[in-house]
C-alpha positions in Angstrom: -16.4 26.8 -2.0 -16.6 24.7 1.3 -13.3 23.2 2.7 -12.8 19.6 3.1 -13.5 17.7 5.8 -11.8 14.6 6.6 -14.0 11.3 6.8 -14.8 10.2 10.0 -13.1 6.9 12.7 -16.3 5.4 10.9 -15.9 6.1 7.8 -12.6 5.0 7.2 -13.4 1.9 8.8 -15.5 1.8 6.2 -13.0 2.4 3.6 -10.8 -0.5 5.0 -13.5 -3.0 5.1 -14.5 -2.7 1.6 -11.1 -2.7 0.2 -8.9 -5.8 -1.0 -5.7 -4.5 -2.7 -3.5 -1.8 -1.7 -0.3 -1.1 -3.9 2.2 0.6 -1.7 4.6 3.1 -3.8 8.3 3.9 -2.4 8.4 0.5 -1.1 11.8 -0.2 0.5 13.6 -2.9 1.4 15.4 -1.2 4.0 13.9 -2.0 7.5 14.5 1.5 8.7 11.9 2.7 6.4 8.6 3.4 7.5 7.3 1.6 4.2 9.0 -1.3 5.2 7.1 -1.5 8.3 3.8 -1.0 6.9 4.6 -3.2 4.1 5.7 -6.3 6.7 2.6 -5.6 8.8 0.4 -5.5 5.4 2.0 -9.0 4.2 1.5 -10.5 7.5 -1.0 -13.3 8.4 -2.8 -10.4 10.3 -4.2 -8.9 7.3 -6.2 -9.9 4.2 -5.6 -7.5 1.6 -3.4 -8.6 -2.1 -0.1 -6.0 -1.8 1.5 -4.6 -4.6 4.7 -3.2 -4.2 5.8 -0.1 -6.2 9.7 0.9 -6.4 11.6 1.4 -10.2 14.7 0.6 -7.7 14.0 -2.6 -6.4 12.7 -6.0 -8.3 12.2 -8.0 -4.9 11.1 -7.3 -1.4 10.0 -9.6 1.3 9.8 -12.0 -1.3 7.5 -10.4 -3.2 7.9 -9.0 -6.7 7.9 -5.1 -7.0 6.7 -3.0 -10.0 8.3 -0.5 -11.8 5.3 1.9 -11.6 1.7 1.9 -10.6 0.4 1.5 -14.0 2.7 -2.0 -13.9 0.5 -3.2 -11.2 -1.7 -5.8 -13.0 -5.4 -4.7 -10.9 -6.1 -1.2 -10.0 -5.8 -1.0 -6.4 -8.6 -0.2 -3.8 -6.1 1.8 -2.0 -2.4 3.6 -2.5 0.0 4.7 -0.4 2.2 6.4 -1.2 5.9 6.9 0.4 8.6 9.4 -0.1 
């Protein structure tokens, strides 16, 4: 059994370039929380990629809606991230 290895700069450049929806889960409305960071800088004009936001606590953040749970989200994502 071989260990894994961790793509590349490259590859996840790669990763990011091909992707269009992320769906981040722990979102937070609180603007001490790392996931509220990401999730401002994700929603910006900055970036073009369709957020989901994920949190059975919250209906609204940033003005956007927020799903219960990941299977709520109506696409499957390109990419999750996932906050605790």
């Amino acid at each position: 059994m071989s260990a894994w290895v961790p793509p590349s700069a490259s590859a996840r450049a790669a990763i990011l370039a091909r992707s269009r929806t992320i769906a981040v889960v722990g979102a937070s409305s609180n603007p001490s929380r790392a996931s509220n960071f990401v999730i401002t800088y994700l929603l910006s004009s900055s970036t073009d990629f369709d957020v989901f936001l994920v949190n059975p606590r919250e209906s609204e953040i940033l003005g956007e809606p927020v799903y219960a749970s990941l299977a709520d989200v109506p696409v499957v994502p390109d990419i999750v991230d996932v906050f605790r």
